[in-house]
CHARMM internal coordinates of N, CA and C (Angstrom, degrees):
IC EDIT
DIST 1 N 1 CA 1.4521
DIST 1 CA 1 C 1.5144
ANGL 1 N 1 CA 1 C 109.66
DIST 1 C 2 N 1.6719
ANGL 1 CA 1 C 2 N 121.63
DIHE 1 N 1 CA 1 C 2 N 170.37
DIST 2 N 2 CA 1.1573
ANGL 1 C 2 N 2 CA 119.31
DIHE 1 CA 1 C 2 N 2 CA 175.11
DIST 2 CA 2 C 1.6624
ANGL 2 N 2 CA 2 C 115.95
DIHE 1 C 2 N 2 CA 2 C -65.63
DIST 2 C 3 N 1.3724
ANGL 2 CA 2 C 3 N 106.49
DIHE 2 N 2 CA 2 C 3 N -168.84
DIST 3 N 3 CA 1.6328
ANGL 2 C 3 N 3 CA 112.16
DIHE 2 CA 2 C 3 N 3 CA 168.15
DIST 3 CA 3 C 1.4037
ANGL 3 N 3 CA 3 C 103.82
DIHE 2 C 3 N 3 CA 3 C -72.80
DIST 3 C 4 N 0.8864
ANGL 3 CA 3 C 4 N 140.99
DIHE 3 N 3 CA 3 C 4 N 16.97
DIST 4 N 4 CA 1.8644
ANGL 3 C 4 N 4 CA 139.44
DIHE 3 CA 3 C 4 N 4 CA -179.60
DIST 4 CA 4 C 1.6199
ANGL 4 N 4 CA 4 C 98.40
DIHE 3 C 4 N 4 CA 4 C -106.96
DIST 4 C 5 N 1.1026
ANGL 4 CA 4 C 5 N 86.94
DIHE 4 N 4 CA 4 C 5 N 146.94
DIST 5 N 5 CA 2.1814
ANGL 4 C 5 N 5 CA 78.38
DIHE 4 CA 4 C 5 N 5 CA 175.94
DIST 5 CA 5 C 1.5813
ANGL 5 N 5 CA 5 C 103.90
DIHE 4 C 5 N 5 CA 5 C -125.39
DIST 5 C 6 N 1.3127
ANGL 5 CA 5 C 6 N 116.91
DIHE 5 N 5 CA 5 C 6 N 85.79
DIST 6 N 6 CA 1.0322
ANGL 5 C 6 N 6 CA 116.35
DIHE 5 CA 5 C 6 N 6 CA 177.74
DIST 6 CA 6 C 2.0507
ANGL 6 N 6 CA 6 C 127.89
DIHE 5 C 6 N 6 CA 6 C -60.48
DIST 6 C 7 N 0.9795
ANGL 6 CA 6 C 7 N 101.59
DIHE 6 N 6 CA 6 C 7 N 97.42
DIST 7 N 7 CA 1.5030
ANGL 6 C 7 N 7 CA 94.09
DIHE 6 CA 6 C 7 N 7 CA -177.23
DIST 7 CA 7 C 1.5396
ANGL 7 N 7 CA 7 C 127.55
DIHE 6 C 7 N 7 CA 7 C -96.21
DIST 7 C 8 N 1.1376
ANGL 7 CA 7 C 8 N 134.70
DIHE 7 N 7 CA 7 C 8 N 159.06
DIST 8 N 8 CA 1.6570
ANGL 7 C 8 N 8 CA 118.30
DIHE 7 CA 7 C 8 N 8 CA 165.90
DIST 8 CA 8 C 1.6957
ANGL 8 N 8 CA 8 C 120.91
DIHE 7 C 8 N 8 CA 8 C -51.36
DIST 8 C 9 N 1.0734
ANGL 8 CA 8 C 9 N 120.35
DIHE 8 N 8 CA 8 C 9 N 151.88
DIST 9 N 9 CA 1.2854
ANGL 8 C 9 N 9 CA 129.56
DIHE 8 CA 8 C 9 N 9 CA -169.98
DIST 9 CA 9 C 1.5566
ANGL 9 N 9 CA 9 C 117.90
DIHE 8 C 9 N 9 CA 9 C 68.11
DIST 9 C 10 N 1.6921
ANGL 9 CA 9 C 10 N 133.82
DIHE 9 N 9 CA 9 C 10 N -1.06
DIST 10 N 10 CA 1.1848
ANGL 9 C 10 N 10 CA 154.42
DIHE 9 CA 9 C 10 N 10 CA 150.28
DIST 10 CA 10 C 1.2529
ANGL 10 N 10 CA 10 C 108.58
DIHE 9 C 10 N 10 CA 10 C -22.29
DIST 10 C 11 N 1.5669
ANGL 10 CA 10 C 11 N 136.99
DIHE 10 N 10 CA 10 C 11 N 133.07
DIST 11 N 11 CA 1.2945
ANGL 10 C 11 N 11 CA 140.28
DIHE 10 CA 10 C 11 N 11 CA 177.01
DIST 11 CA 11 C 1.1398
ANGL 11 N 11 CA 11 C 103.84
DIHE 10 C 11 N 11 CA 11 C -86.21
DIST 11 C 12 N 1.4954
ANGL 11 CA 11 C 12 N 141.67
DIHE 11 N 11 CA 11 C 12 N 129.34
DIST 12 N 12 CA 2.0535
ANGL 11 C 12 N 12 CA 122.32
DIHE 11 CA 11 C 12 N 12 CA -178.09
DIST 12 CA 12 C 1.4362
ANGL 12 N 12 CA 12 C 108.02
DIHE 11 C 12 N 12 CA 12 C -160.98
DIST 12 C 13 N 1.1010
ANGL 12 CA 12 C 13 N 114.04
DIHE 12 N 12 CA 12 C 13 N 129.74
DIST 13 N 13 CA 1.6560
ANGL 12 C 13 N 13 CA 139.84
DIHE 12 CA 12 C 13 N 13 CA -178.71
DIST 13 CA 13 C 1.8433
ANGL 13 N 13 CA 13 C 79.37
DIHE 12 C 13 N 13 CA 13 C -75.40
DIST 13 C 14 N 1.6528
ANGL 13 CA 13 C 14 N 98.87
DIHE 13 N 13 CA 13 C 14 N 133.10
DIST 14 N 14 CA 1.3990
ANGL 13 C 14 N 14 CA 114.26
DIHE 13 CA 13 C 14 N 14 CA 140.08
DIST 14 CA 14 C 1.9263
ANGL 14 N 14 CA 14 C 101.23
DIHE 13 C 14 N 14 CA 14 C -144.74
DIST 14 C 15 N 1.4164
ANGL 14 CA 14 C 15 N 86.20
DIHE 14 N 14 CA 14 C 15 N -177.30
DIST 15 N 15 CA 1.2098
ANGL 14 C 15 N 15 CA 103.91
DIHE 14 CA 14 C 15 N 15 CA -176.20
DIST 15 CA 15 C 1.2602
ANGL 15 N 15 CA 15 C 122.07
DIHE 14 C 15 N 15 CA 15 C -39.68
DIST 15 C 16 N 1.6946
ANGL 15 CA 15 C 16 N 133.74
DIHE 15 N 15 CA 15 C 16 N -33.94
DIST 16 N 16 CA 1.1339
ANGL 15 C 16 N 16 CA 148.22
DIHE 15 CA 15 C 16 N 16 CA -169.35
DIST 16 CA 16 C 1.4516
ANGL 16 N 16 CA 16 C 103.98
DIHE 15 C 16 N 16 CA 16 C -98.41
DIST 16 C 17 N 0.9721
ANGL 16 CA 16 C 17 N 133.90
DIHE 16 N 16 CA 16 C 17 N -3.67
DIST 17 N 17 CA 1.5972
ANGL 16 C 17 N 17 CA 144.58
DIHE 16 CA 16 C 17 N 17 CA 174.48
DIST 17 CA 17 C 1.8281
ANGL 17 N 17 CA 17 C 110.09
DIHE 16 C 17 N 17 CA 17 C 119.12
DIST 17 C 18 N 1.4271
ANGL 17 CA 17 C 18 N 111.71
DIHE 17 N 17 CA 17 C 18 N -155.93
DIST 18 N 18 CA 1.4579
ANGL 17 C 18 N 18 CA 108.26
DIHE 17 CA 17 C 18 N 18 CA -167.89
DIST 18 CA 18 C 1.7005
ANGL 18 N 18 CA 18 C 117.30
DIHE 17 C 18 N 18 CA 18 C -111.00
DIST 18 C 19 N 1.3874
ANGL 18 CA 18 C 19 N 107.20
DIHE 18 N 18 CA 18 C 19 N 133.62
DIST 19 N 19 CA 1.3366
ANGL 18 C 19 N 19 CA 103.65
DIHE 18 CA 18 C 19 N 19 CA -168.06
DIST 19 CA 19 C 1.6294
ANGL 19 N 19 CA 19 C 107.93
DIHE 18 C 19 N 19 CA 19 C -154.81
DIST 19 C 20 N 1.2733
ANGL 19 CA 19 C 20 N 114.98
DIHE 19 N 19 CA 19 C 20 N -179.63
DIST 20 N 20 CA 1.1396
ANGL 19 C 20 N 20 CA 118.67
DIHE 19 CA 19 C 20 N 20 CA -172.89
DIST 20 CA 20 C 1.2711
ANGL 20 N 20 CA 20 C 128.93
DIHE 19 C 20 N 20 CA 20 C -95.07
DIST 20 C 21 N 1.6368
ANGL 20 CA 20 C 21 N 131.51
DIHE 20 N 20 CA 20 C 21 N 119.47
DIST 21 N 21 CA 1.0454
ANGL 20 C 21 N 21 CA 107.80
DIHE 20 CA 20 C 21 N 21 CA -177.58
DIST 21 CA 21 C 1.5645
ANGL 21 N 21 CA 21 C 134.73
DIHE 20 C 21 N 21 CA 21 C -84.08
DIST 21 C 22 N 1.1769
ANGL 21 CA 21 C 22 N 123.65
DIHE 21 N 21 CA 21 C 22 N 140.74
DIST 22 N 22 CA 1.8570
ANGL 21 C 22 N 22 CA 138.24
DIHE 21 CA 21 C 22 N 22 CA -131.97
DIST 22 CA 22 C 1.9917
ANGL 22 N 22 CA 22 C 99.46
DIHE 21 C 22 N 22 CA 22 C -100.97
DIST 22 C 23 N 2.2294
ANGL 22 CA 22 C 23 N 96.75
DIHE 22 N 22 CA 22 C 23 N -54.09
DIST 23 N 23 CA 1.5219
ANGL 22 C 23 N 23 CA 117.26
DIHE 22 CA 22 C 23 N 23 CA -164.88
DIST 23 CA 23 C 1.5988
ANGL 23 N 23 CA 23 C 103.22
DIHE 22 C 23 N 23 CA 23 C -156.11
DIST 23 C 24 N 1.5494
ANGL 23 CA 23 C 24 N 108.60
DIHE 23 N 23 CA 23 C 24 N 158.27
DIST 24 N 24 CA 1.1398
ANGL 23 C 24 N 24 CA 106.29
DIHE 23 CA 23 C 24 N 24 CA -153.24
DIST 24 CA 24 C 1.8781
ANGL 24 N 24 CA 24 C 76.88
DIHE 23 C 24 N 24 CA 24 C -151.93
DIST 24 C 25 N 1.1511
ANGL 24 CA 24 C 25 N 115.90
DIHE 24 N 24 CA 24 C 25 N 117.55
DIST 25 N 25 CA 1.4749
ANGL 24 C 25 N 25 CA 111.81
DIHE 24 CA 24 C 25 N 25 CA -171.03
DIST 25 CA 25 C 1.8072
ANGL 25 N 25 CA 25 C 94.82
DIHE 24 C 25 N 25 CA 25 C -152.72
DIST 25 C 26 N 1.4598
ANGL 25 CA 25 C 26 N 122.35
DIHE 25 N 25 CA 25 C 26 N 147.34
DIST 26 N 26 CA 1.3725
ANGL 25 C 26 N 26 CA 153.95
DIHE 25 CA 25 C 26 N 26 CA -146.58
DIST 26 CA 26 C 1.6346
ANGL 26 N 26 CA 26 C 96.10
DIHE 25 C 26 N 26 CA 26 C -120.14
DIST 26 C 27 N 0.9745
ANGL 26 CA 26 C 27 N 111.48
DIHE 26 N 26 CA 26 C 27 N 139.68
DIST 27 N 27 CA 1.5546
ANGL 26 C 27 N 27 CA 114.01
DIHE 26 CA 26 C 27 N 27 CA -168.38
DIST 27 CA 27 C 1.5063
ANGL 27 N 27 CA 27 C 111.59
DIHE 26 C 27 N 27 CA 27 C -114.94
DIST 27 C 28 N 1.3741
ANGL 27 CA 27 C 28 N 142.91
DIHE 27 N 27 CA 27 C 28 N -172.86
DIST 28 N 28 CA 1.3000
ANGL 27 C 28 N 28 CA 115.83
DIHE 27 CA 27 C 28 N 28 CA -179.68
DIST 28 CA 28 C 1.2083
ANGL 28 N 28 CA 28 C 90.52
DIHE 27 C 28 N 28 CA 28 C -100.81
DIST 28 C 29 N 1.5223
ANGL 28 CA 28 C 29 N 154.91
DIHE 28 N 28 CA 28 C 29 N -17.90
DIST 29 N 29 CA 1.1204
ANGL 28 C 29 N 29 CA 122.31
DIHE 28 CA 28 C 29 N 29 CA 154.30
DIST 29 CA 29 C 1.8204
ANGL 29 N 29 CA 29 C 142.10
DIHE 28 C 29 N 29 CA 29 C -76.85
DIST 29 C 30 N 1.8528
ANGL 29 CA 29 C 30 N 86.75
DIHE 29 N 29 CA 29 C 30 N 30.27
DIST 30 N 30 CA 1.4701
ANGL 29 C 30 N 30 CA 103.57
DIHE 29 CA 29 C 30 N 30 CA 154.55
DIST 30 CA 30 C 1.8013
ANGL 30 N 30 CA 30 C 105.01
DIHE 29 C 30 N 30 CA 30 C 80.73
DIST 30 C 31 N 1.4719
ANGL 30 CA 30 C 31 N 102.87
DIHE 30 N 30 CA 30 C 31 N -11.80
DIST 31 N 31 CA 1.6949
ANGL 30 C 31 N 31 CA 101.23
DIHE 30 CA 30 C 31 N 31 CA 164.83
DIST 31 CA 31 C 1.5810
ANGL 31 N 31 CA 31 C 103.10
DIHE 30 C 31 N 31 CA 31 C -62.61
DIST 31 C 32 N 1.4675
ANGL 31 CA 31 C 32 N 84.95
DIHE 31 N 31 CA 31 C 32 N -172.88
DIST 32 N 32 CA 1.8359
ANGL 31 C 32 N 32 CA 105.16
DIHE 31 CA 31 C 32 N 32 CA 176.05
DIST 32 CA 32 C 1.3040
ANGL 32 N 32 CA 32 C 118.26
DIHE 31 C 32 N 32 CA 32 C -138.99
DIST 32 C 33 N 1.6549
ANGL 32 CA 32 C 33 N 113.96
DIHE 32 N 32 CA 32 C 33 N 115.42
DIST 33 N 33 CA 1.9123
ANGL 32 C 33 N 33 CA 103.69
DIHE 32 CA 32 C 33 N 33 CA 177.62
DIST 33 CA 33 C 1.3095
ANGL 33 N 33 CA 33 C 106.76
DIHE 32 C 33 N 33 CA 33 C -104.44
DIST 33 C 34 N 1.4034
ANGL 33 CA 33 C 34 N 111.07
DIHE 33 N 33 CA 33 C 34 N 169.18
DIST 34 N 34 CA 1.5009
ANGL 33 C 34 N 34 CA 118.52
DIHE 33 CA 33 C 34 N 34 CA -148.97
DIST 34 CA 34 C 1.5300
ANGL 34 N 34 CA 34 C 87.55
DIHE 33 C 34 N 34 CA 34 C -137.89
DIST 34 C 35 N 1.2830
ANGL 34 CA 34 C 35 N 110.82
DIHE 34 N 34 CA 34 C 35 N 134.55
DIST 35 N 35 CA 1.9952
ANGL 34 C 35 N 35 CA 93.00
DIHE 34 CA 34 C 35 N 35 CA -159.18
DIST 35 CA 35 C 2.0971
ANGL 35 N 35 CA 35 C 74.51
DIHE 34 C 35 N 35 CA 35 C -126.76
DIST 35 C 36 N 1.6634
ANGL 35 CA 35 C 36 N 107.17
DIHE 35 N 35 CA 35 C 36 N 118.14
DIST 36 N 36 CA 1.2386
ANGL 35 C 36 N 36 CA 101.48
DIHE 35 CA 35 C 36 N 36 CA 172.46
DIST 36 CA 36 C 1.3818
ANGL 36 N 36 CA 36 C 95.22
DIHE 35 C 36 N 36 CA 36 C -131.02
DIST 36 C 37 N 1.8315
ANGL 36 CA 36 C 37 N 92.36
DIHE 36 N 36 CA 36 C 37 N 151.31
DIST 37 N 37 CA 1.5033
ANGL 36 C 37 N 37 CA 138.44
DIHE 36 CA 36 C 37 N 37 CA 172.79
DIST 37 CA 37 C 1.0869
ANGL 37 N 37 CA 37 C 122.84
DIHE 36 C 37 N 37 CA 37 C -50.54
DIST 37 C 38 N 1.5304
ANGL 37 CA 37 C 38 N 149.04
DIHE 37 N 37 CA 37 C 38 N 81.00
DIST 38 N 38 CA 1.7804
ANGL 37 C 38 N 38 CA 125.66
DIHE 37 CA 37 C 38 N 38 CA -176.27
DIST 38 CA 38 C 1.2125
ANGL 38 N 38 CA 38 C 111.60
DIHE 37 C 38 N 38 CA 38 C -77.77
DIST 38 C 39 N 1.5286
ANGL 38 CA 38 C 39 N 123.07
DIHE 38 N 38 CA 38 C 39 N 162.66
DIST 39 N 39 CA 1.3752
ANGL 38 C 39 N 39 CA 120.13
DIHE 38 CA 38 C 39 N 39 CA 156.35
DIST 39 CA 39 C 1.2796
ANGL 39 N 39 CA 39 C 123.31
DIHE 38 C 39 N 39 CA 39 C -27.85
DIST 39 C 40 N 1.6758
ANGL 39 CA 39 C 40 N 124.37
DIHE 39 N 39 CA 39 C 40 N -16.39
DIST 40 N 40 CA 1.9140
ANGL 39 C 40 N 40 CA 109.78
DIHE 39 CA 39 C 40 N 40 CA -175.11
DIST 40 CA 40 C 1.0375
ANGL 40 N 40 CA 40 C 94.09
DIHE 39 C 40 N 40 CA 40 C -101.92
DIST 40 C 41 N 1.5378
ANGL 40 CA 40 C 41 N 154.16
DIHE 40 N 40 CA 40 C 41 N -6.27
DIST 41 N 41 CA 1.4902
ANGL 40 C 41 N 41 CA 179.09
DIHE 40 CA 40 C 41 N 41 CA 105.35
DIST 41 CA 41 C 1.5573
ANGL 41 N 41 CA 41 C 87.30
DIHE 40 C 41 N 41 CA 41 C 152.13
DIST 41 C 42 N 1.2195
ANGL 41 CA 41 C 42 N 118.37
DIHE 41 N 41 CA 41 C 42 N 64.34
DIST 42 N 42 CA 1.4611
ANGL 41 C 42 N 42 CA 123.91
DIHE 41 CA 41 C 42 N 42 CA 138.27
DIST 42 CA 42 C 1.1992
ANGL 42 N 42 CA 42 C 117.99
DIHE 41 C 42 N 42 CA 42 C -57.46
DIST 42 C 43 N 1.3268
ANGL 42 CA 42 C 43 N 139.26
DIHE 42 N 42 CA 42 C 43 N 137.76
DIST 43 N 43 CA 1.7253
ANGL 42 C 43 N 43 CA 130.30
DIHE 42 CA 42 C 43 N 43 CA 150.19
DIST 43 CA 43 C 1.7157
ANGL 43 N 43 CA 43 C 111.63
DIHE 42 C 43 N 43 CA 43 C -112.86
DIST 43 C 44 N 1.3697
ANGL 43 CA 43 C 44 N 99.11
DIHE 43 N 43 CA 43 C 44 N 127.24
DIST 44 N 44 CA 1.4434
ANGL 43 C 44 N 44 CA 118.49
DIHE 43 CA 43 C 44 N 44 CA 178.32
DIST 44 CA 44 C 1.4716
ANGL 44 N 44 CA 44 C 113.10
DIHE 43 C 44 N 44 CA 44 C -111.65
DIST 44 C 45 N 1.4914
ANGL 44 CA 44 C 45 N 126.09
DIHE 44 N 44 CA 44 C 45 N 139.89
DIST 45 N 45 CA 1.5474
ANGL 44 C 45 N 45 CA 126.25
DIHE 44 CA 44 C 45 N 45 CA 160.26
DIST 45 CA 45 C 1.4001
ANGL 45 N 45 CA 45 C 110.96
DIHE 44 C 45 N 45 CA 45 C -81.76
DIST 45 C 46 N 0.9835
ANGL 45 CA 45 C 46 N 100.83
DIHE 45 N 45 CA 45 C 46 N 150.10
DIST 46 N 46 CA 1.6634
ANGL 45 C 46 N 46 CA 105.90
DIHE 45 CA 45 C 46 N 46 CA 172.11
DIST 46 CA 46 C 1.7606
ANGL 46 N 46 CA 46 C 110.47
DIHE 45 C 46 N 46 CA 46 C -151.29
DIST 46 C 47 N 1.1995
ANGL 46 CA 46 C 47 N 141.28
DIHE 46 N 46 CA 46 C 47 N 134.34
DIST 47 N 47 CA 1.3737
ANGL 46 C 47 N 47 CA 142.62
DIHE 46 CA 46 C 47 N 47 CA 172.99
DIST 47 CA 47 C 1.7210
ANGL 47 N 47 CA 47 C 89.47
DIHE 46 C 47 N 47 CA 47 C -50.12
DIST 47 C 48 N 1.4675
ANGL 47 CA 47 C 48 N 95.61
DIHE 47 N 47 CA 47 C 48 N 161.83
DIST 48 N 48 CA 1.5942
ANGL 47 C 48 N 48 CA 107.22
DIHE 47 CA 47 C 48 N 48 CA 177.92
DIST 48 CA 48 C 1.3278
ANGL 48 N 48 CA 48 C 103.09
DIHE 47 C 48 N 48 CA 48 C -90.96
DIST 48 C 49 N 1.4084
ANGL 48 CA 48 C 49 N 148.13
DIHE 48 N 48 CA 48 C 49 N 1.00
DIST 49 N 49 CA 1.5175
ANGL 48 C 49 N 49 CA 141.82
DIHE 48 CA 48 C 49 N 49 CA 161.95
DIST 49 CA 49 C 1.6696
ANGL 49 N 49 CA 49 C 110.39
DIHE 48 C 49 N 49 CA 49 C -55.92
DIST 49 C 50 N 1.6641
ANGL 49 CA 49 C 50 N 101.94
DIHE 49 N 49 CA 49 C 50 N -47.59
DIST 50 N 50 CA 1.3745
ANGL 49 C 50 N 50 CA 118.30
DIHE 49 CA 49 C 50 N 50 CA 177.87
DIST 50 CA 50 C 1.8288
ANGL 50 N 50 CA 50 C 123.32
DIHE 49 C 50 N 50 CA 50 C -53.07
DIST 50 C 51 N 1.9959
ANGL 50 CA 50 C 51 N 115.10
DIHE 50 N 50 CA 50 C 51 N -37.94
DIST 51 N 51 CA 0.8142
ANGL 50 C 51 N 51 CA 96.45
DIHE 50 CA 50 C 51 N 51 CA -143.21
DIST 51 CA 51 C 1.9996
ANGL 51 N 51 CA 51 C 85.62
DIHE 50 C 51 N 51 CA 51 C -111.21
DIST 51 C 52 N 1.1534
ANGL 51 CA 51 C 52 N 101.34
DIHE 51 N 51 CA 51 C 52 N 169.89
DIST 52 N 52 CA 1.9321
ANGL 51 C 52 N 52 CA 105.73
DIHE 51 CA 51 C 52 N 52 CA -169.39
DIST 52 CA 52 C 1.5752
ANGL 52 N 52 CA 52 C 94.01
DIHE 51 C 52 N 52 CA 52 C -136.57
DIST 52 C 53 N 1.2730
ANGL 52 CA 52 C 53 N 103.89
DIHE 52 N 52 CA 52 C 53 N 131.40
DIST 53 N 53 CA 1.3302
ANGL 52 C 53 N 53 CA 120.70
DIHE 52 CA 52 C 53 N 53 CA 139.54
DIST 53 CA 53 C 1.4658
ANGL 53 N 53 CA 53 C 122.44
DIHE 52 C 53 N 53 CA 53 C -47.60
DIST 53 C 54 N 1.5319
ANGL 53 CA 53 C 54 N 118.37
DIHE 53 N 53 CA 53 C 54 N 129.04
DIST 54 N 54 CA 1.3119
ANGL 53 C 54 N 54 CA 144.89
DIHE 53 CA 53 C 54 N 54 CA -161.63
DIST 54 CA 54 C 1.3070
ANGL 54 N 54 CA 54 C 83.02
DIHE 53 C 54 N 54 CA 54 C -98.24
DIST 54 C 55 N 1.3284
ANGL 54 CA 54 C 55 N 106.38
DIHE 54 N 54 CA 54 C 55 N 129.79
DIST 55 N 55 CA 1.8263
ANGL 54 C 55 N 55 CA 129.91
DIHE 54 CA 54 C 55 N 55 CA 169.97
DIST 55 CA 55 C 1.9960
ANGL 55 N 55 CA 55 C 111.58
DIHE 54 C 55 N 55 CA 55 C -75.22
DIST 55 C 56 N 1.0693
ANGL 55 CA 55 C 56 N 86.52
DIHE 55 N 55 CA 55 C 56 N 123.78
DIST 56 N 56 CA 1.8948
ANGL 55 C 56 N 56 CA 97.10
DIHE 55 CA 55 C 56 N 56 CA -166.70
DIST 56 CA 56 C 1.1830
ANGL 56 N 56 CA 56 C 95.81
DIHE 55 C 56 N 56 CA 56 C -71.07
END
COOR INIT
IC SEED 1 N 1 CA 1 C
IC BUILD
């Protein structure tokens, strides 16, 4: 993964707005998706390039 350590319960801006991250799972081509929570409890994947840590 990058220098960010994305964990479950993580606060994180992606593209679709800011949400929580839920799962964090490795693909067989060795990427990483980041499966976050929105306020409607949608869950979306997103590659971890996509997703940012929310500033405390």
């Amino acid at each position: 993964m990058s220098q960010t350590v994305l964990t479950p319960g993580a606060d994180v801006t992606t593209p679709h707005g800011r949400g929580l991250v839920v799962d964090v799972r490795a693909t067989p081509a060795g990427t990483f998706l980041v499966g976050v929570e929105d306020a409607d409890g949608e869950v979306r994947y997103f590659t971890e390039k996509v997703v940012r840590l929310t500033a405390a």
